[in-house]
N, C-alpha and C positions, 0 to 999 in steps of 0.2 A: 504493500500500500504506500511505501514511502515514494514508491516512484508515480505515482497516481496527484495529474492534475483537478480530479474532481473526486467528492466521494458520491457512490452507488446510492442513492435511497431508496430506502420501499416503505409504502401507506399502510401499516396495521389498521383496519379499519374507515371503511369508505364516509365517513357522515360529513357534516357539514364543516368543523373545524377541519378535518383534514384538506377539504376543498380547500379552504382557506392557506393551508401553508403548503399546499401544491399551487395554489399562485405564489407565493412569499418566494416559494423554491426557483419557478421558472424563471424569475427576475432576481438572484442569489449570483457569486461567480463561482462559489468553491464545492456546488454541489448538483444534482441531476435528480430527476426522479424517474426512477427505472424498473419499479413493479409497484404493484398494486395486491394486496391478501383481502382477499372478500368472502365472507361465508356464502355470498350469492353470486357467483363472479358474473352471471348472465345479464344482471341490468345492463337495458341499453343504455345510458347516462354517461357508462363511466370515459367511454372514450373522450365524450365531449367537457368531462371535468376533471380528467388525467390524464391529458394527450401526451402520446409515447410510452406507456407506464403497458407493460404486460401485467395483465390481471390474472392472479392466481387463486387456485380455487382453495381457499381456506386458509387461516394464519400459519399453520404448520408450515406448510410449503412453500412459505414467505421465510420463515426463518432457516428452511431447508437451502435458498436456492444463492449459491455462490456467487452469483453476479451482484448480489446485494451488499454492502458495507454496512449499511446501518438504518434503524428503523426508526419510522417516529408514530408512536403509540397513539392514536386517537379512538381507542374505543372508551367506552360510560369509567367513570370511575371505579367501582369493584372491578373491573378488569386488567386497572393499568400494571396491578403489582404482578399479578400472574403470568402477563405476556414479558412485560421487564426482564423479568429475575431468566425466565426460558428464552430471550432473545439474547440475553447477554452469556449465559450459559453455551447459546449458539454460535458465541465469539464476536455479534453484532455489538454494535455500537447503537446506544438509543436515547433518542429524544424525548421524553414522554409527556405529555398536557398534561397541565394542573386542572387537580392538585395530584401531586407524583403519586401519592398512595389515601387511603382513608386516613392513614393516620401515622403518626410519625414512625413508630413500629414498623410499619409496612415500609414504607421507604427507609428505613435504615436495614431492611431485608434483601428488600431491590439494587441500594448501593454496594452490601456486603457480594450479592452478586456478580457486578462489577467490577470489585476491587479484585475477587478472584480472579476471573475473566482478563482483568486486566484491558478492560474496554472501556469507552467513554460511556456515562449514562449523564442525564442533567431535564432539569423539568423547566419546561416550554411557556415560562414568561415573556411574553412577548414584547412586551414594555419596557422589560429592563436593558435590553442591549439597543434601543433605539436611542440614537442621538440626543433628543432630549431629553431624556434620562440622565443624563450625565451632565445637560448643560445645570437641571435642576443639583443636580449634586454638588457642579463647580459653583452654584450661587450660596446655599446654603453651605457649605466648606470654608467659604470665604469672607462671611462674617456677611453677606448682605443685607441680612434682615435682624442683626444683630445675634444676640441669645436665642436659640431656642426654645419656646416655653412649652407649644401646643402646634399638636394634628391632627387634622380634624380629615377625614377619607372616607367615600362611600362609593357603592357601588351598588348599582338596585333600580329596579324597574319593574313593570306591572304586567304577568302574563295576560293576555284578551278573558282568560277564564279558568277555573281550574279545571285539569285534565289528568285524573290517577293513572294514563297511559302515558303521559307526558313526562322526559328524562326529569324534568325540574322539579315532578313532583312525585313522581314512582321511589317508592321507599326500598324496592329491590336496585335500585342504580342510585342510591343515597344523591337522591334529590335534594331541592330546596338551595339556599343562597350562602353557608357559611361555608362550604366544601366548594361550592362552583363560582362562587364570586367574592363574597369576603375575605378569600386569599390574596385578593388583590390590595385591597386597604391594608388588612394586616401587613402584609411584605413590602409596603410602603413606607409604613409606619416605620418598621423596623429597619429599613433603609433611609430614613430621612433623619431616624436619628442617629445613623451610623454615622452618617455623613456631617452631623455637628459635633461628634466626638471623634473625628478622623479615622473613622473607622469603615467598612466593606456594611456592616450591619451592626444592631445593638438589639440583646435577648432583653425582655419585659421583665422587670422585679416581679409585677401578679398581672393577672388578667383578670376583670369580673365580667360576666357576658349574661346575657338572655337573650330569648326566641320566644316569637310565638309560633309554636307548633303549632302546625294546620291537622285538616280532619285525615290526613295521610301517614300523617307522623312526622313530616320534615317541615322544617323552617323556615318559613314563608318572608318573615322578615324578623331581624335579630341587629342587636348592639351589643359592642363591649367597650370597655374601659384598658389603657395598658397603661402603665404606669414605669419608665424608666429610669435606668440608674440617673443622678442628677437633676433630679424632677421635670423629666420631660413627661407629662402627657396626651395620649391619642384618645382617641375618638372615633371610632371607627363601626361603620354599618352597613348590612346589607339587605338585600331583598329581590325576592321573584314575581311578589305578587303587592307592592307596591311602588310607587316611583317617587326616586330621590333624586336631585339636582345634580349629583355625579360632579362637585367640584371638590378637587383639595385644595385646600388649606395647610398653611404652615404659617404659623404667627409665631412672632420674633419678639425683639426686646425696642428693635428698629424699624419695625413695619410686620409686614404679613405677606405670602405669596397666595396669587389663587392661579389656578388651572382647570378648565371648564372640561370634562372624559378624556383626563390625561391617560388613560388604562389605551387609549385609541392614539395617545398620539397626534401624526399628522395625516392622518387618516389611513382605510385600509390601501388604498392605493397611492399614497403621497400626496400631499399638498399643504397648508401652512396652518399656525397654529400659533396661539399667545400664550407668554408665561405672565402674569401681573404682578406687578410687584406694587406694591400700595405701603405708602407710608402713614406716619398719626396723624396727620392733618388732613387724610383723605386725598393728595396726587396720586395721580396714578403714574405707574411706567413701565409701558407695556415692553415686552420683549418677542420680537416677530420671531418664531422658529418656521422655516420654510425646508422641506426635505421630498424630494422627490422620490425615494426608494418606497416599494411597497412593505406592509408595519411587517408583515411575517418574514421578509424576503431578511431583516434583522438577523433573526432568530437561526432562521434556516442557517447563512452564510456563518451564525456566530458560532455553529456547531460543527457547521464544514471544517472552520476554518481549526479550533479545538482539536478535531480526530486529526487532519493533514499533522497536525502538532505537534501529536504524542499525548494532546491532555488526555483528564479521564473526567474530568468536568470540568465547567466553564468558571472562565476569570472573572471577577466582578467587574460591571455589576451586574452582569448576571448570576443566577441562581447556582453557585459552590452547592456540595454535598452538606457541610455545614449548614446553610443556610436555608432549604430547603430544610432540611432537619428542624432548625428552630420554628421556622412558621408555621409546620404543621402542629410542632408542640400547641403553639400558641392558640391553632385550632384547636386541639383535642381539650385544651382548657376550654374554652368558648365553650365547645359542645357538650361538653363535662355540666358545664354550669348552667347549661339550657336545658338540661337531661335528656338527650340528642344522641341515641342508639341506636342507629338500623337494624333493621330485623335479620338482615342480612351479618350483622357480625355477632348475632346471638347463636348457640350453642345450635339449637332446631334445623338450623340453615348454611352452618360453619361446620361442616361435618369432614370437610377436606382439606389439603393441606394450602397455603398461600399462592400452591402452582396449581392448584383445583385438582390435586391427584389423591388416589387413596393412601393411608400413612400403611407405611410399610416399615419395620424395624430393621436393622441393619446389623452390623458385627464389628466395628471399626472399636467401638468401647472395648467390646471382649468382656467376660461375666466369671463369676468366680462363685465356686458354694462355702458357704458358711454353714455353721455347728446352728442348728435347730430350723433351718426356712428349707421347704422343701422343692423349692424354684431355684434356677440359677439368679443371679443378683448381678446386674453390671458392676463393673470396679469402681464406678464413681456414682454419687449420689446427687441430685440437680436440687437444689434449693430455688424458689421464686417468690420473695415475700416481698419483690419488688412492684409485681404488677395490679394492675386494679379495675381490667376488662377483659372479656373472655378473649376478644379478637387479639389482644394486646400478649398473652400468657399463651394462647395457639401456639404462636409462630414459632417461641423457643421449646416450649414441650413439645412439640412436634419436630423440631431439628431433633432434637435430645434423643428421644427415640427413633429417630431415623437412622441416629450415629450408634443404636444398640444400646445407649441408655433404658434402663427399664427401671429406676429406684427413683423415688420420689420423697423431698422431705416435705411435711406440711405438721403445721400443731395446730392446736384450739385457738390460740393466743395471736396468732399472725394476722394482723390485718383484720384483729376483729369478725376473723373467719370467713377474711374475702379470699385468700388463699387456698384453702380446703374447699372454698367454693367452684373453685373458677378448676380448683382441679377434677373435683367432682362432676363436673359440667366438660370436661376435656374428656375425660376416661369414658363414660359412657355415649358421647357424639361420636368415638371413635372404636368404641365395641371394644376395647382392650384390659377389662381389667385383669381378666385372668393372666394376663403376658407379664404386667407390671406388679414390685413389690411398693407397696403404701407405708412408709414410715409415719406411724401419729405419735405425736406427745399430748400429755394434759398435764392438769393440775401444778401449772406453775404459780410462783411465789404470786402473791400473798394466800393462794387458796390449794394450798400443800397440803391436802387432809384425803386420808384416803377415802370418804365417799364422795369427793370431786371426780373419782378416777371413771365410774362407771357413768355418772351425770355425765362428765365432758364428753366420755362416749357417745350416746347417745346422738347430742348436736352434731358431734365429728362424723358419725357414720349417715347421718342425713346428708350434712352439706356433700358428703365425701359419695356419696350418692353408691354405697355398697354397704355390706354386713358385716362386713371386719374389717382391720388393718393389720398386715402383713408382719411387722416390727413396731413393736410399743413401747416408750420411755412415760418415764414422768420425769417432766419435764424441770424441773428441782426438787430437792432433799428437801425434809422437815426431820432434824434431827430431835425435834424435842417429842415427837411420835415413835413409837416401837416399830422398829424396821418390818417388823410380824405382821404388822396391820396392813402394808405397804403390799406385801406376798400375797395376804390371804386378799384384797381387794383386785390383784391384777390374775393371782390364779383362777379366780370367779370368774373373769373375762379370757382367758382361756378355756376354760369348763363350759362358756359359753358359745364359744367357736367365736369370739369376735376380735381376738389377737391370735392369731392361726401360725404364729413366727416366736423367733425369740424377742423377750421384754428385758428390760430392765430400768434405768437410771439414765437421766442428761445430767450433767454437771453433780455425779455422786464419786462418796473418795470410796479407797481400795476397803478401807475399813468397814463400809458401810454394806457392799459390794457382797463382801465375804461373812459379814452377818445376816445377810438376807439369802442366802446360799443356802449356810449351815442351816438356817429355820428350816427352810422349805425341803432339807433332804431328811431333817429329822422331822417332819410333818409329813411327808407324804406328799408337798406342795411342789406345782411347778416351781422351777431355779432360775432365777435370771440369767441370762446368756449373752447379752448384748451392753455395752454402755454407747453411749454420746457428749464425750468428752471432747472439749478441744486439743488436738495433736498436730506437731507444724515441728521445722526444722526450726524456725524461730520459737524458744518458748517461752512461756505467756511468763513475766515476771509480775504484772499484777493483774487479778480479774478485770475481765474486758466490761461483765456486768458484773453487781453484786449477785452473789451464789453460783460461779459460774469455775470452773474447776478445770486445771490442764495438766493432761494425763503426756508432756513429752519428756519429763527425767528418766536418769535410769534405771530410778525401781520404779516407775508407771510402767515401764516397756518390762523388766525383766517379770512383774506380775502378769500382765497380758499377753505375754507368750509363754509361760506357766500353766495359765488356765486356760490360754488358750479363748479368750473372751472376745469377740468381736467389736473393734472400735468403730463408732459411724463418728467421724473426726470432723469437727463442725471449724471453722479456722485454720483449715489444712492448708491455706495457700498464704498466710500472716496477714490478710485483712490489708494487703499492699507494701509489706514488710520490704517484699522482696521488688518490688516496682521505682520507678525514678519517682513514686508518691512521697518513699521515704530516703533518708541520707544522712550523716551523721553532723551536716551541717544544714539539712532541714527540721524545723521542729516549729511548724506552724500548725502543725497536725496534732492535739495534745492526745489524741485516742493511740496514735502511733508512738510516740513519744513515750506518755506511761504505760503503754501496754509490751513495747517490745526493745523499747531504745538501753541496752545493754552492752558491755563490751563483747562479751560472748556471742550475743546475735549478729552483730555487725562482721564480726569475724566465718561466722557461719555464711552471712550475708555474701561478706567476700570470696567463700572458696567455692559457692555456687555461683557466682560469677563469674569466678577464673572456669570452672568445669561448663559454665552453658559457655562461654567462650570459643571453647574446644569442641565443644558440640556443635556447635552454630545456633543454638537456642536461647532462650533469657533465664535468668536467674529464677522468674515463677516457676517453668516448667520443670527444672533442677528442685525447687521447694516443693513440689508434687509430689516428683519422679520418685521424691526420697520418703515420700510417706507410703506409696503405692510399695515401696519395697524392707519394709519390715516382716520381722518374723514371727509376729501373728498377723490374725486375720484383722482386715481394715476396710472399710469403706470409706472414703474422704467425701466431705460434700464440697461442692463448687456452688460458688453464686452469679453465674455469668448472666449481665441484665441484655448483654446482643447479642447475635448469631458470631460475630467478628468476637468480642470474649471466652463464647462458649470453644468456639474453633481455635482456641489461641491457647486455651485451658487442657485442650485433647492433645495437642501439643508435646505432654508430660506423658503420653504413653510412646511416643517414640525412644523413649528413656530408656537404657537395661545399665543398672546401674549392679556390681559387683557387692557382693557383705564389703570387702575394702575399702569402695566409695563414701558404702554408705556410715561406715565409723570415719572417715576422715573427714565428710562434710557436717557429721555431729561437733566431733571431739577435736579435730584436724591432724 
């Protein structure tokens, strides 16, 4: 391709936006339009609104066909992330229409795609690479309007009528205006104030938003508030089924700018346009933008010009991978606060994976058995107490087990049991529970008593949407209780069938451990078999929480290969110990600090650095590798919140680390 005067383009999806940037395209220098993917290829139209374009008959065969370079995604929004992530998988380069994905998740899926692929992807703001754009950026940069105080952006018009057939308002193609047009205001916002802090973009301190839902489910018209670092705030609204005047605003300390559908520019085919500058006495002083280029022809060229490049996303100010990232945040807050769910990213309807395929488990993890569970168990265990929507928590349980993950950590406690939920709501949309093991905890601090243990049950095994859990903790000690009561309360749930694995203790010492043993063998009772201590090449010099216990010295280890007890190691990877997060001349981080900052760590720090060195891999993966190779049995949990963490976390199994290694990067 580098010896290539133009790149190849092909239209995912024939509708109306694409017409549009197959004009933008034919009047572009650095690119061509050279197929067409149609699920209908037979209308007769296309010729006359894709001239030259072979029309192929369905998307497949568009990302099959080698004379293509790279794609620009115009189908409905639920579709963009699915053709994305399989376009670029297919080695294409892709443009895709906003907004990139439903939700930020989904586009930091689509660009993980990418960055493998090692292909350009970037989302189809059309506004941003046009000339005016930048003139408005060099005015506000340059102090014209003094300070910036306020932004005021809208975008919103009135459809002829409602129509539940209609993209804008069909809840299956998440309709409505905060997804298909308040992207626009917000990433305005967010570039306008970048632009008075010398910056590409600037992320919102908060966001407060409302909608009013229509009788569809989507938002028909909606506002929110953003509030930036150094008290800039927007203003910003949209709508489908009402009409707003379509001007921005940016008011200064020295005036105010307005701009009458700057989202348009100088039109769709070139011609001129004012920027206003108005000072406090009411002068005006217009500024004539006149540009002959058609507005898409922008966009198109900005991407050509990108892939001829080498990039893998666009320069600003166009839309970076970053920056798309933030806006959609900014969305998924708006739509958070409107309570603005598609039905389409609920569990009933989300039954597949992000490429619309059926999940299938894989082997790349590799699985190990332990003393009491009568399933194989991946080597690692996936933590997600990060997420707070089902679509959002999909995408990485669904990597996780794709990569041969099958363990799952969840407690009563997380999230107020949005965790337990969204997994319970994951496991059953995907028919798998019998493949995966379900780690639950209950009964943590302040409600340490053991009839919390079958109550917590209860709730857990509803949200969890099954009749048992696989491996059970409780989830802190009460040592001012008889360990006996502890036994006889979890061997009940055993007796019950609804801990069907080994149980025992999160954060319990050896002593404790080995008293609830000896009960339950001199009772007749089941024995605890498992704990959930933290274990890390870094170890824990102070409780990371109160009650919270770390099992990496040398009598934790030389007891749990004794007994042979299985560790599920919660902090296996030092909580960032081992990342440029921490240094021995950083110490802004005070969790990192009191938790690990010793001479000993750092030294360990160090000789997994010199050894991922030699490997070619990072020091985390070295902090892994080395809990994966102890001589008892171990599950580590990982808390990776993106698909690029989780893959970067697996990393640590390419590791075969010698007994040698693993005493010299302890002890050295």
């Amino acid at each position: 391709m580098s010896n290539q005067h133009k790149i190849r383009w092909g239209i995912l999806g024939p509708g109306g936006i694409a017409r549009a940037f197959a004009g933008g395209l034919a009047h572009a220098q650095s690119g061509e339009l050279v197929a067409l993917g149609a699920r209908n290829p037979d209308k007769p139209d296309y010729a006359e609104n894709f001239p030259g374009a072979r029309v192929l008959n369905g998307y497949d065969a568009l990302l099959a066909d080698p004379e293509v370079d790279a794609i620009y995604i115009a189908t409905p929004h639920p579709q963009h992330a699915q053709w994305a992530i399989k376009a670029a998988e297919a080695g294409k380069h892709v443009l895709c229409e906003k907004p990139m994905g439903l939700t930020a998740f989904e586009a930091d899926a689509m660009f993980h795609a990418a960055r493998k692929a090692k292909t350009f992807m970037g989302e189809a703001f059309m506004y941003r690479v046009h000339p005016m754009t930048q003139k408005l950026i060099d005015l506000v940069a340059s102090g014209e309007i003094g300070e910036v105080r306020a932004i005021k952006s809208s975008f919103g018009f009135a459809m002829p009528r409602f129509d539940p057939e209609h993209r804008l308002y069909a809840n299956d193609l998440a309709g409505g205006g905060i997804l298909d047009v308040g992207c626009y205001p917000v990433s305005m916002a967010r570039l306008i104030a970048g632009a008075a802090n010398g910056k590409p973009f600037l992320e919102p301190e908060s966001v407060h938003g409302a909608a009013h839902l229509g009788q569809s489910g989507v938002d028909e018209w909606a506002a929110a508030v953003l509030k930036f670092p150094g008290g800039i705030l927007a203003e910003v609204s949209c709508s489908v089924s009402l009409a707003q005047d379509n001007i921005l605003r940016i008011l200064g300390t020295k005036g105010r700018i307005e701009v009458r559908d700057f989202w348009f520019a100088t039109g769709h085919k070139g011609g001129t346009a004012l920027i206003d500058i108005i000072r406090p006495d009411g002068t005006h002083e217009p500024i004539e933008i006149s540009e002959a280029g058609w507005l898409y022809s922008f966009e198109a060229e900005a991407a050509s010009v990108a892939i001829l490049a080498g990039q893998t996303e666009f320069s600003a100010p166009g839309m970076s991978w970053d920056d798309t990232l933030g806006n959609l945040r900014v969305l998924d807050k708006w739509r958070q606060a409107a309570g603005l769910e598609y039905e389409i990213e609920k569990p009933a309807l989300r039954t597949r994976t992000l490429k619309g395929e059926a999940l299938i488990g894989g082997n790349q993890i590799g699985h190990i058995a332990i003393p009491g569970l009568d399933k194989p168990i991946s080597r690692l265990t996936i933590g997600f107490e990060d997420f707070r929507s089902f679509s959002s928590a999909a995408i990485l349980l669904d990597a996780f087990y794709e990569k041969g993950g099958n363990a799952f950590d969840t407690a009563f406690i997380y999230g107020n049991g949005i965790t337990e939920t969204l997994f319970g709501d994951w496991q059953a949309s995907r028919g798998i529970r019998d493949d995966v093991v379900v780690v639950g905890k209950g009964a943590h601090s302040p409600l340490t008593y053991p009839e919390m243990i079958a109550k917590q049950l209860d709730t857990s095994l509803d949200r969890l949407k099954t009749d048992h859990v696989d491996v059970y903790f409780m989830h802190r000690d009460n040592t001012d209780i008889p360990v006996d009561e502890f036994v006889d309360a979890m061997d009940a749930e055993v007796r019950r069938g609804r801990i069907r694995g080994p149980f025992g203790g999160s954060n319990w010492t050896r002593e404790r451990f080995d008293e609830a043993v000896a009960y339950a063998n001199r009772t007749g009772k089941t024995a605890p078999g498992a704990l959930s201590n933290n274990f890390s090449l870094a170890q824990m010099q102070k409780p990371l929480w109160p009650g919270c216990v770390a099992s990496s010295d040398d009598a934790w280890r030389e007891w749990l290969s004794d007994r042979r007890v299985t560790n599920f190691a919660w902090s296996s990877q030092g909580r960032g110990f081992f990342t440029d997060r921490a240094g021995r001349d950083k110490t802004e981080n005070p969790e990192l600090v009191e938790t690990w900052y010793t001479d000993a760590n750092f030294a360990r720090r160090d000789r997994a650095a010199e050894l991922a060195h030699r490997l070619g891999k990072k020091p985390i993966h070295v902090a892994l590798a080395y809990c994966l190779h102890q001589s008892f049995p171990i599950v580590p949990l990982i808390g990776p919140r993106t698909l690029a963490e989780l893959d970067d976390s697996l990393q640590a199994l390419d590791i075969a680390l010698t007994p040698d290694d693993v005493v010299w990067l302890r002890d050295g």
